[in-house]
C-alpha positions, 0 to 999 in steps of 0.5 A: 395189807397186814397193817390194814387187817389189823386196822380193821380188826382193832376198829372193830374191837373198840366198837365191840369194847365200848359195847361192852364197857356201857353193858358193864356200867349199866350192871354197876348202875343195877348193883348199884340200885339194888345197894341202895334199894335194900337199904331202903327195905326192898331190892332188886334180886338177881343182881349177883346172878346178872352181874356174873352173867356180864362179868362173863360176856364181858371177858369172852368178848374183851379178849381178843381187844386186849389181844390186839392192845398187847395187853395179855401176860406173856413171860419172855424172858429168852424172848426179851434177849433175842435178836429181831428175828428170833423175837419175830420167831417167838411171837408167832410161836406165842400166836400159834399156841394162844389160837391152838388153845382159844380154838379149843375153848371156843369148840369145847363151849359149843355143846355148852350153848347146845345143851342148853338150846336142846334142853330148854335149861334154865338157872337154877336161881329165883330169876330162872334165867334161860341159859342160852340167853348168856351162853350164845353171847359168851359163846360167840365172844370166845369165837370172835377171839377165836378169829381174832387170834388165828388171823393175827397169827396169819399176820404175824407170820407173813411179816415174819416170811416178809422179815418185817420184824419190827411189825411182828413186834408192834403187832403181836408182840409184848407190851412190856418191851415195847414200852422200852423199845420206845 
């Protein structure tokens, strides 16, 4: 069952990913444009402002895929030295503390997103870009992480009661080792 819930949630990632790899093209395409109109004497305008604006959609919602690809830093030293089943240990530690913190990011950035919502706020910028436009996206990929995280966390700790260590490891675990685990 865990393998089909992590399946399941890396399906959904890809999909989020490709989603947001085509948003972060087409904000190359515009800077892109804006380069080579002002070259020609004109521009765009707001293109650092729509290029911040995706830079950082684009990571809230890209956190959890690189979750799930073992992709975010880890020191593991002590870790790198233990038997399966203190590694198993060590990972679920890893997950606890990493939802514990995503949890308070994505709770602390809702009255972000309310405040802004309430107060009808604007960028202070040429474009005047309603706040809530970026916000509720940026917002709902730290919630998606959020979700990503605490389920994984649930996994990893039912293989580790299972003593399924090596899924633990595959599931959670660091990339590095599993490189020359193989």
């Amino acid at each position: 069952m865990e393998q089909k819930v992590i399946n399941a949630l890396r399906r959904i990632n890809r999909a989020v990913a490709l989603i947001v790899g085509i948003m972060l093209f087409a904000c190359a395409g515009i800077v892109l444009l804006d380069i080579i109109l002002r070259r020609l004497g004109s521009s765009l305008g707001g293109t650092d402002e729509i290029s911040g604006y995706v830079m950082a959609i684009a990571t809230s919602w890209g956190m959890a895929f690189t979750l799930l690809e073992l992709g975010h830093v880890r020191i593991d030293l002590l870790r790198a030295r233990a038997g399966a089943f203190v590694r198993s240990l060590f990972d679920v530690f890893s997950m606890v503390v990493l939802s514990a913190v995503i949890v308070m990011i994505a709770v602390k950035a809702w009255p972000v997103v309310e405040r802004s919502l309430s107060n009808g706020s604007r960028a202070n910028t040429p474009l005047e870009t309603p706040l809530v436009w970026v916000q509720t996206p940026w917002f709902a990929g730290w919630v998606w992480f959020s979700v990503v995280s605490c389920v994984m966390t649930l996994v990893a700790l039912s293989l580790t009661l299972k003593g399924r260590h090596g899924e633990v490891e595959t599931a959670v675990g660091a990339f590095a080792e599993q490189d020359m685990l193989q």
